[in-house]
C-alpha positions in Angstrom: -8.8 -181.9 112.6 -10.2 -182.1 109.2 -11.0 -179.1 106.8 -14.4 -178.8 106.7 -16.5 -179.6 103.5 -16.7 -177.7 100.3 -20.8 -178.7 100.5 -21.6 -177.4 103.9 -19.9 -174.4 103.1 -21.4 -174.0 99.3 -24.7 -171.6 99.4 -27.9 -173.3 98.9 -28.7 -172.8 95.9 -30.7 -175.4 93.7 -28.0 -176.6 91.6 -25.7 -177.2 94.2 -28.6 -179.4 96.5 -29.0 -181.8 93.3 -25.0 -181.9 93.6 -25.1 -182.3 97.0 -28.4 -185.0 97.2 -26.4 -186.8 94.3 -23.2 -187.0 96.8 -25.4 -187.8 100.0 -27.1 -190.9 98.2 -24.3 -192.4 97.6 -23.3 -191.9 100.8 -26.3 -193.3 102.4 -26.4 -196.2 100.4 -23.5 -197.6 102.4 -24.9 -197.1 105.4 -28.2 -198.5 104.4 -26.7 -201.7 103.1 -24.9 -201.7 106.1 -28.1 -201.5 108.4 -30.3 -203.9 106.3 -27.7 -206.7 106.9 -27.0 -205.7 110.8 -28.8 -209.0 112.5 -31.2 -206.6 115.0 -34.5 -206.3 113.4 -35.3 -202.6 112.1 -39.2 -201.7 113.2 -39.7 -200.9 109.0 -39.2 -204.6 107.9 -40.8 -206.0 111.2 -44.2 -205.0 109.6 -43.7 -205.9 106.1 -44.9 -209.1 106.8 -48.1 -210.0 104.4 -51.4 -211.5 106.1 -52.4 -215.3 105.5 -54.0 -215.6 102.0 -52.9 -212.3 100.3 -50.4 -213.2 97.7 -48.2 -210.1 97.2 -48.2 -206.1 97.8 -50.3 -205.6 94.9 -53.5 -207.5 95.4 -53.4 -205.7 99.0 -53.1 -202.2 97.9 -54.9 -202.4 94.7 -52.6 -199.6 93.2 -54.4 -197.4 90.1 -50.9 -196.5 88.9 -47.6 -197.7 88.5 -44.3 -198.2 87.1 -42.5 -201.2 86.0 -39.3 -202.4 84.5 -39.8 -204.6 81.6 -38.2 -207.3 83.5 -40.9 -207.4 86.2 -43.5 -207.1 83.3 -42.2 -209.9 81.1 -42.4 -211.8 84.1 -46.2 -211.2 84.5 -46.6 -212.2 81.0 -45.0 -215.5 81.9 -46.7 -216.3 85.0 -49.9 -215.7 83.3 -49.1 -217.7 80.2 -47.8 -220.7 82.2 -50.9 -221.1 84.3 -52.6 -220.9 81.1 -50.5 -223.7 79.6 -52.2 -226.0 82.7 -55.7 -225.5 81.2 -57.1 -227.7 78.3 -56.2 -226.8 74.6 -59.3 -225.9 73.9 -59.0 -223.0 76.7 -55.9 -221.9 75.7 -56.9 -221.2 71.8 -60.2 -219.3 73.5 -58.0 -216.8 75.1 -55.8 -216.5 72.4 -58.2 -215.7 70.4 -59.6 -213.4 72.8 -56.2 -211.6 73.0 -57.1 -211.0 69.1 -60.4 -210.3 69.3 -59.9 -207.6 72.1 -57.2 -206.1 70.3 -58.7 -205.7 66.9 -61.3 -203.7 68.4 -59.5 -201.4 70.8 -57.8 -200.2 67.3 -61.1 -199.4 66.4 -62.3 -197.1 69.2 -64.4 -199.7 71.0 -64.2 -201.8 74.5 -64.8 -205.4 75.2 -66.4 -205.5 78.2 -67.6 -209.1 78.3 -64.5 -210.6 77.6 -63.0 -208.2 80.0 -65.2 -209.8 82.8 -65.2 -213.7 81.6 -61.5 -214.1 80.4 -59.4 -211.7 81.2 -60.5 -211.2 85.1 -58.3 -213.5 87.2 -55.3 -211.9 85.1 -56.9 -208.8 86.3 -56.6 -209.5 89.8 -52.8 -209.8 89.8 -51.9 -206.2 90.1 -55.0 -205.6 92.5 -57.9 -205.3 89.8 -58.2 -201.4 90.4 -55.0 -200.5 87.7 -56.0 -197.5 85.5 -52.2 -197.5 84.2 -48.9 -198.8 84.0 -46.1 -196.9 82.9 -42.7 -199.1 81.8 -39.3 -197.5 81.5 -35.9 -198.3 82.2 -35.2 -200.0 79.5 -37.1 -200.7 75.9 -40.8 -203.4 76.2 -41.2 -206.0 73.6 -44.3 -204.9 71.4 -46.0 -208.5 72.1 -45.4 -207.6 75.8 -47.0 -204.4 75.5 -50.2 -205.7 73.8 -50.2 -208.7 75.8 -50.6 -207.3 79.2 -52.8 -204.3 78.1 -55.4 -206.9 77.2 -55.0 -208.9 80.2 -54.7 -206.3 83.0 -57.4 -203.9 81.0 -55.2 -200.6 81.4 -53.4 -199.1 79.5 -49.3 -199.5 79.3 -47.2 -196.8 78.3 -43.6 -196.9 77.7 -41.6 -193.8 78.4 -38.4 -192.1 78.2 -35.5 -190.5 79.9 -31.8 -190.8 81.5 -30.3 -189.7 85.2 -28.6 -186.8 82.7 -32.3 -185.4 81.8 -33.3 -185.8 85.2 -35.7 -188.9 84.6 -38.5 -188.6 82.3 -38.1 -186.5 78.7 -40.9 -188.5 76.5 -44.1 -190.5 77.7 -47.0 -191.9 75.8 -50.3 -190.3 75.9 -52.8 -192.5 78.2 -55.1 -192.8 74.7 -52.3 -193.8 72.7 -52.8 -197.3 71.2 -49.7 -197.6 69.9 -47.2 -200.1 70.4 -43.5 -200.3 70.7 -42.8 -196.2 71.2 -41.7 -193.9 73.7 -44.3 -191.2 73.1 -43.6 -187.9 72.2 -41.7 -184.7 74.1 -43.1 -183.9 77.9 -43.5 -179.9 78.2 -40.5 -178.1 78.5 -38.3 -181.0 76.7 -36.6 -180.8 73.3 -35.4 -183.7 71.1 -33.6 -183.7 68.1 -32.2 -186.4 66.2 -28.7 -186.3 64.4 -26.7 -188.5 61.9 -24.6 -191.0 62.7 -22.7 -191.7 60.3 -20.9 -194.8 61.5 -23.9 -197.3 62.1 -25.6 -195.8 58.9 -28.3 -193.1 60.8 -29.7 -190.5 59.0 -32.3 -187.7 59.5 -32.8 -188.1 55.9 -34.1 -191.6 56.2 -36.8 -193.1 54.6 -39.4 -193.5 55.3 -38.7 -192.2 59.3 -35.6 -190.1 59.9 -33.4 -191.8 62.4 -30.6 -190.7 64.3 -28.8 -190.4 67.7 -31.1 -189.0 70.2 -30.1 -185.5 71.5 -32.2 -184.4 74.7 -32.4 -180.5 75.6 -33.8 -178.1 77.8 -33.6 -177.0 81.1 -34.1 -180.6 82.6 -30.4 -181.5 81.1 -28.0 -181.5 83.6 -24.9 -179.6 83.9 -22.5 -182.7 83.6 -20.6 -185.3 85.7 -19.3 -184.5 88.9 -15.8 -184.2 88.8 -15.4 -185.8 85.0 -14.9 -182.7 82.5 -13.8 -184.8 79.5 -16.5 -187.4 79.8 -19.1 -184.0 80.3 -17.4 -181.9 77.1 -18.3 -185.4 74.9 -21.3 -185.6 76.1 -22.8 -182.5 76.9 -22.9 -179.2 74.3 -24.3 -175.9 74.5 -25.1 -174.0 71.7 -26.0 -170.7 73.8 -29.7 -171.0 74.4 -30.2 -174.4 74.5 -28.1 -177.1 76.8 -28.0 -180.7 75.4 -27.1 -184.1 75.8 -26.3 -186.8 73.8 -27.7 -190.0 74.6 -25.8 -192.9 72.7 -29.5 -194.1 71.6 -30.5 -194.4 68.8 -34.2 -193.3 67.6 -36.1 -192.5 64.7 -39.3 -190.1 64.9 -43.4 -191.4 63.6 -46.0 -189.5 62.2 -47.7 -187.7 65.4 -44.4 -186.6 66.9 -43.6 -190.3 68.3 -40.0 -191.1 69.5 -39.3 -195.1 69.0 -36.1 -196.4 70.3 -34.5 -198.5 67.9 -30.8 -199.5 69.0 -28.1 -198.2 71.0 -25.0 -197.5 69.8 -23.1 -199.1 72.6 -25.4 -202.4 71.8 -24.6 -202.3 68.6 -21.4 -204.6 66.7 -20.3 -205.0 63.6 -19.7 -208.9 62.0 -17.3 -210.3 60.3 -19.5 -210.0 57.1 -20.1 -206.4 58.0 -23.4 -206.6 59.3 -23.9 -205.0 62.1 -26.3 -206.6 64.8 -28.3 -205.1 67.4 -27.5 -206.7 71.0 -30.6 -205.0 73.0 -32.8 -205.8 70.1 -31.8 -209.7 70.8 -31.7 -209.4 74.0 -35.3 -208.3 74.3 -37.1 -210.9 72.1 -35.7 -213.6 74.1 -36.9 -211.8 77.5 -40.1 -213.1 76.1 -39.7 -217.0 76.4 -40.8 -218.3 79.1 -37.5 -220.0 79.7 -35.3 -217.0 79.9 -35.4 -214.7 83.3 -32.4 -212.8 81.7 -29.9 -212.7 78.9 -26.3 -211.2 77.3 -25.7 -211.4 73.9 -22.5 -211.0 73.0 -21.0 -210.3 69.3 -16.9 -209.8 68.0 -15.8 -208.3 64.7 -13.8 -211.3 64.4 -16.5 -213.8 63.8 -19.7 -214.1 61.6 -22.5 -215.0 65.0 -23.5 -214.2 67.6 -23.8 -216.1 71.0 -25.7 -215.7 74.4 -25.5 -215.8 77.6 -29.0 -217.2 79.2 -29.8 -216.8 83.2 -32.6 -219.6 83.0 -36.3 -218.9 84.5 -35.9 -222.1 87.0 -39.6 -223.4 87.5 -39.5 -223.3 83.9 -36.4 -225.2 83.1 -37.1 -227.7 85.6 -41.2 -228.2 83.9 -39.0 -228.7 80.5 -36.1 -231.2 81.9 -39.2 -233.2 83.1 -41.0 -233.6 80.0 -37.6 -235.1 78.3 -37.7 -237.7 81.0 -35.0 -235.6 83.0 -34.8 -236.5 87.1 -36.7 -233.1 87.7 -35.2 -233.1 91.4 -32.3 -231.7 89.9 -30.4 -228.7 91.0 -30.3 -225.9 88.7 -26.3 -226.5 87.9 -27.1 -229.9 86.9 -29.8 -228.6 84.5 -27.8 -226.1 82.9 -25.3 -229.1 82.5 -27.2 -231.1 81.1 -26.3 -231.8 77.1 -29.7 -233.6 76.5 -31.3 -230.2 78.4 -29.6 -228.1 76.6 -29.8 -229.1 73.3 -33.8 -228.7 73.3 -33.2 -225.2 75.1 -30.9 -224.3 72.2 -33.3 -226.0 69.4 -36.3 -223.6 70.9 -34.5 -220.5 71.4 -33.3 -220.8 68.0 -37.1 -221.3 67.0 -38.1 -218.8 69.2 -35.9 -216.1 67.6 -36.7 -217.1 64.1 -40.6 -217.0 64.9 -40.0 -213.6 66.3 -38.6 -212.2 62.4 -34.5 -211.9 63.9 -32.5 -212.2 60.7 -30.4 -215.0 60.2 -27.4 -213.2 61.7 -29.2 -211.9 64.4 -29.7 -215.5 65.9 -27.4 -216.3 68.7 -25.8 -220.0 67.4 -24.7 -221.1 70.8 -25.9 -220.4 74.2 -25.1 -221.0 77.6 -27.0 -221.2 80.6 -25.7 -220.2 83.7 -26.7 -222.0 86.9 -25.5 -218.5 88.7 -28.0 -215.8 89.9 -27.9 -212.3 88.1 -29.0 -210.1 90.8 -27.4 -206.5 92.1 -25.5 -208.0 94.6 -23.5 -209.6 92.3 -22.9 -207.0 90.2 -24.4 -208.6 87.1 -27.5 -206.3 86.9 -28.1 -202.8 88.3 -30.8 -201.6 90.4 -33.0 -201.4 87.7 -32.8 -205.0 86.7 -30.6 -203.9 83.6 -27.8 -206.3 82.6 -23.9 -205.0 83.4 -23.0 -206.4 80.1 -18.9 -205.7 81.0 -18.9 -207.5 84.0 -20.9 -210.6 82.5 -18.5 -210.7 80.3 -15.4 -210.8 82.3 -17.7 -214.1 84.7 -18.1 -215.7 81.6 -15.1 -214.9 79.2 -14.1 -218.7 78.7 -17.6 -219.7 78.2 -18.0 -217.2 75.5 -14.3 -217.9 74.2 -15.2 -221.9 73.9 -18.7 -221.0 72.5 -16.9 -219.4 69.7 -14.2 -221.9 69.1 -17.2 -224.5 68.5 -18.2 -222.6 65.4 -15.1 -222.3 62.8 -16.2 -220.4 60.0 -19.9 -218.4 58.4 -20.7 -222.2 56.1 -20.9 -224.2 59.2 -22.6 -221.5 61.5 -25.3 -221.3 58.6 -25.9 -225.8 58.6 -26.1 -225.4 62.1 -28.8 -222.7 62.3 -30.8 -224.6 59.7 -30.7 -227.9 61.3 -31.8 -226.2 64.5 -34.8 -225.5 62.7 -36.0 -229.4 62.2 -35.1 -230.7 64.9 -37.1 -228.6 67.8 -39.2 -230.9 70.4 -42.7 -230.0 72.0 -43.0 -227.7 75.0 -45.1 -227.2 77.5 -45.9 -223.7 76.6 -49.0 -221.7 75.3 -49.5 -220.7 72.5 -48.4 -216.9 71.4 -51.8 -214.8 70.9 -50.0 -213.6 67.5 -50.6 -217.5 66.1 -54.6 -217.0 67.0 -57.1 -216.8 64.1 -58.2 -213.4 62.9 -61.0 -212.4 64.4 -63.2 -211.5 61.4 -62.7 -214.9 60.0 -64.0 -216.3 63.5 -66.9 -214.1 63.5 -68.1 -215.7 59.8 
């Protein structure tokens, strides 16, 4: 007979249920998985099924809130801008100047109601039409993103803050707040600080923001890792009335209180030449092509570049391959094969990444596409959609190893970059609303 469990004879207390709910999940997600792939057909999923005509969850429900990861929402942003790029030019540089127009005068205290109802009312519909706001967390949403879909779905959408150790959310933006690319400030009850970090050049005394590592306290903090007492005394320190936690990200506080995210210091590498280069930050402006579904940047204080890692959008690709003359029947190995496909991939990332104000050294030289699918089951990506940058690493170390060797030393990476630059073909995507006319100068 076994002994019986330390849990069931722990007293209930409410520490020692979040222990015990933390254990249980992980215990029920076996036998989940287990049930979902059994071949008998649970009741649940029998009536999942959608009726004839609606097109997702969304437009069924019609949800007033929700929450997002900025995978899903980059996504939106494509769909939307791809079945843009099938309407005439003349269309397409209306809305983008819409985009502006709308933009410039929520800044300005003031809605747009007619272009809400001519232009920007099929995007509407895609989340249901009834959305009053959409909160994104998880991990950090492009700026463009941000301002893209706020115009287009007519909500607001917030980006907030928090880790499993803080017990979800410790920042949020206000539903008023117009700003772009930040967390928000503290929720009630939460305290952040910021301290140096001396290594990667973060300092409270910073101008003209202080910056630092992001230190999360308060009673939402938890009291540590189960079972892991080194890995809890690093990160976890009490200083006798307050309990914190130190969260490897780096952030630097805005007038008003605002926390932005600006690197992590796991993300972050140091070149050759002794820049050091944000991965995340890469990582997130090529989220935002239309081409990319995913992406790993990868860096090494041996060399003077970095390279990537791209998980392709299909439809995408296969649109491209076909306006080079490419058999577009092609499966999507055979696309991420091909030299003549790749090339022009490589030519408009590079573009892309310039466009979108990346340094030199922050622009991957060499990518790879991989014809493989990045998805939780195979341990490339979490739960959350958030790339398992160690494993992708070990799939692809050759690739990344022979991406490298192509590339000998900083004078060559640098003619290579700069040829990229003139020799880019035309794509079959829309216009960025950044690119559209100001709207005074249209109004003269």
């Amino acid at each position: 007979m076994q002994p019986p469990s330390p849990l069931r004879e722990a007293k209930y207390t409410w520490e020692m249920r979040v222990h015990a709910a933390a254990r249980s999940w992980r215990h029920l997600a076996g036998n989940a998985e287990n049930t979902i792939v059994h071949p008998s057909r649970c009741p649940s999923t029998a009536g999942t099924a959608l009726m004839p005509g609606v097109i997702g969850d969304t437009s069924l429900l019609k949800p007033t809130a929700m929450i997002a990861v900025p995978l899903l929402l980059n996504r939106i942003r494509k769909a939307i801008e791809q079945e843009l790029s099938k309407k005439s030019p003349i269309l397409q540089e209306v809305f983008a100047f819409a985009q502006t127009y709308k933009s410039y005068w929520k800044k300005k205290g003031f809605t747009t109601p007619i272009l809400n109802r001519i232009i920007f009312r099929g995007s509407k519909q895609i989340l249901g039409g009834h959305l009053r706001a959409l909160v994104s967390g998880s991990a950090p949403l492009s700026s463009e993103t941000q301002e893209f879909l706020s115009n287009c779905l007519d909500c607001p959408v917030l980006q907030g803050y928090g880790l499993t150790e803080t017990t979800a959310g410790a920042t949020l933006q206000d539903l008023y707040d117009l700003t772009v690319g930040v967390v928000g400030p503290p929720l009630n009850g939460v305290q952040i600080k910021l301290v140096d970090w001396e290594e990667g050049g973060y300092h409270v005394a910073d101008r003209p923001y202080p910056r630092g590592e992001v230190v999360v306290g308060g009673p939402t903090v938890a009291a540590g890792y189960y079972l892991k007492p080194e890995l809890t005394a690093e990160n976890f320190k009490d200083d006798g009335q307050t309990r914190w936690f130190y969260t490897g990200d780096i952030g630097e506080f805005l007038p008003k209180g605002l926390l932005r995210i600006i690197d992590r210091k796991k993300d972050l590498v140091k070149l050759q030449n002794g820049e050091y280069v944000s991965l995340g930050k890469i990582e997130m402006v090529l989220k935002t092509h239309p081409l990319v579904d995913n992406a790993c940047v990868c860096g090494s204080s041996l060399c003077t570049f970095v390279v990537a890692l791209i998980q392709p959008n299909e439809a995408t690709l296969k649109r491209t391959a076909k306006s080079l003359s490419i058999a577009e029947n092609e499966s999507l190995p055979q696309l991420c094969e091909n030299p003549i496909l790749h090339n022009a991939v490589t030519n408009e990332l590079t573009n892309h990444c310039t466009k979108s104000n990346l340094v030199k050294y922050e622009v991957p030289l060499k990518y790879k596409l991989c014809k493989e699918v990045w998805t939780p089951e195979t341990e490339l990506v979490t739960a959350a959609l958030k790339i398992r940058r160690t494993q992708i690493q070990k799939l692809y170390h050759e690739d990344i190893q022979a991406m490298y060797r192509g590339v000998s030393n900083a004078a060559s990476a640098t003619d290579l970059l700069s040829s990229r630059r003139d020799n880019s073909v035309t794509f079959p995507f829309e216009k960025s609303g950044n690119e559209a006319a100001d709207p005074k100068a249209g109004a003269k």
